[in-house]
C-alpha positions in Angstrom: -68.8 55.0 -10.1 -67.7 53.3 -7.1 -69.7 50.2 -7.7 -67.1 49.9 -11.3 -64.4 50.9 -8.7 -65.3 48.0 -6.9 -65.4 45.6 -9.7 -62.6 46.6 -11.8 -60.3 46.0 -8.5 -62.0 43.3 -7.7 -61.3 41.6 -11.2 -57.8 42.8 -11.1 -57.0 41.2 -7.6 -58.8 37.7 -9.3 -56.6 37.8 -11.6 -53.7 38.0 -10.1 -54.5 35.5 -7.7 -55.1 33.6 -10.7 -51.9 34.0 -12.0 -49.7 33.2 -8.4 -51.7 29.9 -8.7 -51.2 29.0 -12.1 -47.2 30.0 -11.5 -47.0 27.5 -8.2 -48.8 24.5 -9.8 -46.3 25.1 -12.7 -43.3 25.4 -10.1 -44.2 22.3 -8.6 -44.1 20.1 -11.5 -41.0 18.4 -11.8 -38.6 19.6 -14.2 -38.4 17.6 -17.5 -34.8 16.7 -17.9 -33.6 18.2 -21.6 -33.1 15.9 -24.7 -29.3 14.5 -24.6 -27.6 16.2 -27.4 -23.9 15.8 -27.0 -21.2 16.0 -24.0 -19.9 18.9 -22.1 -17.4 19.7 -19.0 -19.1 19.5 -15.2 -17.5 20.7 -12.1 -17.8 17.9 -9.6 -16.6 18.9 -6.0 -14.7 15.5 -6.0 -13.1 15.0 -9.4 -13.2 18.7 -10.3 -14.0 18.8 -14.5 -15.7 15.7 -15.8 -17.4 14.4 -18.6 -21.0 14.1 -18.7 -23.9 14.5 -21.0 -26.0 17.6 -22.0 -27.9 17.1 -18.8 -24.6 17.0 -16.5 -24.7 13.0 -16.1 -21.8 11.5 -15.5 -20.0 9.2 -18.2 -17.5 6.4 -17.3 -14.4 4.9 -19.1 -13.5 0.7 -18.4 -10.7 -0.4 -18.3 -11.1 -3.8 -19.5 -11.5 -1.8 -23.1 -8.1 -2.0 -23.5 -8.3 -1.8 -27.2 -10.8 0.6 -29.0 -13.6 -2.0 -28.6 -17.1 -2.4 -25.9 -16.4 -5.6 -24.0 -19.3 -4.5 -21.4 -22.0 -6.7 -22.8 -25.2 -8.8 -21.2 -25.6 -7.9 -17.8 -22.7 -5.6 -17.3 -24.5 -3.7 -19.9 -27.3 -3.3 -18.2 -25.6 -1.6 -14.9 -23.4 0.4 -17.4 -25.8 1.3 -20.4 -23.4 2.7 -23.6 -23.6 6.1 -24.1 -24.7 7.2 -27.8 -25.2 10.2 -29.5 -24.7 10.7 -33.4 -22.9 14.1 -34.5 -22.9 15.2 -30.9 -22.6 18.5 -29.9 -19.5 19.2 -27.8 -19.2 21.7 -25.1 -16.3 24.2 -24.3 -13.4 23.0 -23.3 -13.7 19.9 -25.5 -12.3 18.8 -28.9 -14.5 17.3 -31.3 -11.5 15.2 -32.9 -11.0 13.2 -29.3 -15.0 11.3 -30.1 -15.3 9.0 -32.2 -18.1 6.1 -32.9 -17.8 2.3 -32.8 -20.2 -0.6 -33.1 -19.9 -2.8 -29.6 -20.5 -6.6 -29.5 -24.0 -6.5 -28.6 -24.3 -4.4 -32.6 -25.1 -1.0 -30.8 -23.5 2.3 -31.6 -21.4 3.9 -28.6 -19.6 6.9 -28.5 -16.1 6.9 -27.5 -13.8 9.6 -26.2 -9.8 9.4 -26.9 -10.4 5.9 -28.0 -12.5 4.7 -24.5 -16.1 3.7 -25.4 -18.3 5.8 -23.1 -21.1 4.3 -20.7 -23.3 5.6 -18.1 -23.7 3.8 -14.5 -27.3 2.5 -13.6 -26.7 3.4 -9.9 -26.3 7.1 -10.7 -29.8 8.0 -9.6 -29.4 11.8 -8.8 -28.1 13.7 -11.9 -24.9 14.9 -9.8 -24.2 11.4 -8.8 -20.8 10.0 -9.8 -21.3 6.3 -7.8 -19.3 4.3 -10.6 -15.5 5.7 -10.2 -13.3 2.6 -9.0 -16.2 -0.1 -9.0 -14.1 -3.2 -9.1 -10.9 -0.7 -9.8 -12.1 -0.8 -13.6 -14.5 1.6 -14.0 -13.6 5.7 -14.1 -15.3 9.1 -14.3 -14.4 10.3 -17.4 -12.5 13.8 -17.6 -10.6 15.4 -20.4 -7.0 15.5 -18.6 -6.0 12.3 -17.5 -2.2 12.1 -17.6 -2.3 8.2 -17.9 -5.6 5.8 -17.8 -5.5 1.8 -16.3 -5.8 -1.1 -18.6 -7.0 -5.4 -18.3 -6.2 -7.3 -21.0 -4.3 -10.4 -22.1 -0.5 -8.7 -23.4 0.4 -10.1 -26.6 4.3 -9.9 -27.5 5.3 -8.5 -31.0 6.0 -12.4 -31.6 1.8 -12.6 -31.2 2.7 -14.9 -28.1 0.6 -14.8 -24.8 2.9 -13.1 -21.9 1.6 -12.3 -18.4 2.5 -9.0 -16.6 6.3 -10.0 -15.8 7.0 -10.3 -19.3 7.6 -14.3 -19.4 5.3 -16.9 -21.6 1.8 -17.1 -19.7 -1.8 -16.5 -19.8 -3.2 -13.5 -17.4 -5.3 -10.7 -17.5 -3.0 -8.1 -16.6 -3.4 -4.4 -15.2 -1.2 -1.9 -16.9 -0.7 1.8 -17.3 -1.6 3.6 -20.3 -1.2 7.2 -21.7 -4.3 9.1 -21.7 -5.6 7.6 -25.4 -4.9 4.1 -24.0 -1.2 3.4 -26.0 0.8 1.1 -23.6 3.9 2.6 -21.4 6.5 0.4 -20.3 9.7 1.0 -18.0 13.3 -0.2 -18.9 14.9 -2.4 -16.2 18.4 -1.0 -16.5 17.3 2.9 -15.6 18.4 4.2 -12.0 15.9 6.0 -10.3 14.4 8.9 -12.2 17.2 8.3 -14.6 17.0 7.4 -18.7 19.4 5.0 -19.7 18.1 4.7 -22.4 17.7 7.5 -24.5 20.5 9.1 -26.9 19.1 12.0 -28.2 20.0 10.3 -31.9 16.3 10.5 -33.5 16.8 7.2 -35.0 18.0 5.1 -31.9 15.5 6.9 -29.6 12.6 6.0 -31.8 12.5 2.5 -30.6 11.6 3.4 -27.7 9.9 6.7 -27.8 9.5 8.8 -24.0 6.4 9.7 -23.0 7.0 13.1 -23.5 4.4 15.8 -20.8 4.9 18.9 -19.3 3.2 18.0 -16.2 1.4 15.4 -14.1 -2.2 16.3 -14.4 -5.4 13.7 -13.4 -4.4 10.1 -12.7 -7.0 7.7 -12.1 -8.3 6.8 -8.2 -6.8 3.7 -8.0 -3.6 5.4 -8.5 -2.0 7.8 -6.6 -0.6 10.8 -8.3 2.5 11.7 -6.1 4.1 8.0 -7.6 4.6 10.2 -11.0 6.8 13.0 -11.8 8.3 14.2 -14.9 12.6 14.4 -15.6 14.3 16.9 -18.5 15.5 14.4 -21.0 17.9 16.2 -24.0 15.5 19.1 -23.8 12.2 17.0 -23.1 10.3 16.4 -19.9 9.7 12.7 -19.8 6.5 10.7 -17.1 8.1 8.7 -14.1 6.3 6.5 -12.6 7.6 5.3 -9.2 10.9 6.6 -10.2 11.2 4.8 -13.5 11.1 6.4 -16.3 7.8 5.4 -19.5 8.3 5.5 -22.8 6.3 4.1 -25.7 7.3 1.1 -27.7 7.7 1.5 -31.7 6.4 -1.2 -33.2 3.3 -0.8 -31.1 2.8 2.3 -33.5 0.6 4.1 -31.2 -2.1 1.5 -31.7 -4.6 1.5 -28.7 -4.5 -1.6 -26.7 -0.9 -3.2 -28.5 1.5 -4.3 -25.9 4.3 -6.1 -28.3 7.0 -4.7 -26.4 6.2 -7.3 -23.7 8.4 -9.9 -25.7 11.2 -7.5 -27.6 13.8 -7.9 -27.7 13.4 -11.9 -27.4 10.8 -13.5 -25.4 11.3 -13.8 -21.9 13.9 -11.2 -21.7 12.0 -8.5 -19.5 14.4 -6.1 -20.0 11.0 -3.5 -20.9 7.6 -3.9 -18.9 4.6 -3.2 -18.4 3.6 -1.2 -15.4 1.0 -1.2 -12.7 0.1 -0.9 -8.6 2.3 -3.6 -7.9 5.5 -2.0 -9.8 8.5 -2.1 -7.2 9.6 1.6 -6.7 13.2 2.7 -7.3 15.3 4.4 -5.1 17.9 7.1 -4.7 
């Protein structure tokens, strides 16, 4: 009897031993990262919620995408590889509407978010990495509540003239702030300082130039700095201000991503509506 006693706890005590070692050779294999399925909201301890993959890696917007095109190709595309997943599941706090699909220049699919073709950045080793927000002041962590985004592109007038970022005949690459989805905002040269002097409250007049109509001032990207907006109560509206001046949207740009023809209106070289940017001189009281 006590020779069974001996075995049976003999056996048991194997086998348990057994089991500690199979469960801390299986504890010490690194983790296999899950299949990328879709997108979803990650806190980040410096932007707060941002956009990553299914496996919480980062995803980027550039700004040179002015329009709802890739224009990262060859070797920028290899430090900022498009991100691509078809029918993509889409976490909470996200709306499936705001991601869409387009084919870049290099004939690759890439998935796009509010119009902004999404990429990853090859120097984001660690998964909680976020090492690609304001490389070369075009490239930002993507998150679902920018107020405005930054754009680089060439601004074409509604006249489909070439103007640079003063509004005159020119060619330049020109920074400019967009709403969040990338449509252009402009400032009107005869406002006062936090003041419309434009606007009517006649539907038809004020449709020209529509405001930019938000509640608040949410996310702006880094290379700006948040406390240069504000928002104003125009006829019952809150309108964005940017360094005092008023934005508003131009009408024949028709909400199109990336269409600056208010640049040129209403004659070429007029500047009386502009672009904006860092370098836009601030009103005053």
């Amino acid at each position: 009897m006590k020779t069974k006693m001996y075995l049976a706890l003999t056996g048991s005590i194997a086998l348990t031993l057994l089991a500690a070692s199979c469960k801390k050779n299986h504890d010490n294999n690194p983790t296999t990262p899950k299949a990328v399925t879709g997108v979803q909201l990650t806190s980040n301890a410096t932007f707060g919620s941002i956009i990553t993959d299914n496996n919480g890696r980062a995803l980027y917007l550039f700004s040179d995408d002015a329009a709802n095109v890739s224009t990262c190709t060859g070797g920028c595309a290899v430090a900022w590889p498009a991100f691509y997943k078809e029918n993509p599941s889409i976490g909470t706090g996200l709306a499936a509407a705001d991601f869409g699909v387009i084919t870049n220049a290099d004939g690759n699919k890439q998935t796009t978010y509010k119009g902004w073709p999404l990429y990853y950045y090859a120097k984001d080793v660690a998964v909680t990495d976020v090492n690609g927000d304001g490389v070369d002041k075009s490239w930002f962590i993507a998150k679902p509540d920018y107020t405005v985004m930054v754009s680089y592109a060439q601004l074409i007038g509604h006249d489909g003239n070439q103007y640079t970022s003063k509004s005159i005949a020119g060619t330049e690459n020109s920074q400019y702030i967009t709403d969040a989805n990338g449509r252009t905002l402009y400032l009107f040269t005869k406002d006062t300082f936090k003041t419309n002097k434009f606007s009517t409250g006649v539907v038809a007049h004020d449709a020209n130039w529509p405001i930019d109509a938000v509640t608040a001032v949410q996310s702006v990207p880094s290379i700006l700095n948040k406390a240069d907006f504000d928002v104003i109560t125009v006829f019952g509206q809150t309108q964005l201000v940017y360094k005092g001046h008023p934005l508003y949207y131009f009408g024949q740009d028709n909400g199109v991503k990336g269409s600056t023809k208010g640049v040129s209106f209403p004659t070429p070289g007029a500047a009386i509506w502009q672009i904006n940017n860092t370098t836009t001189v601030a009103l005053t009281q």
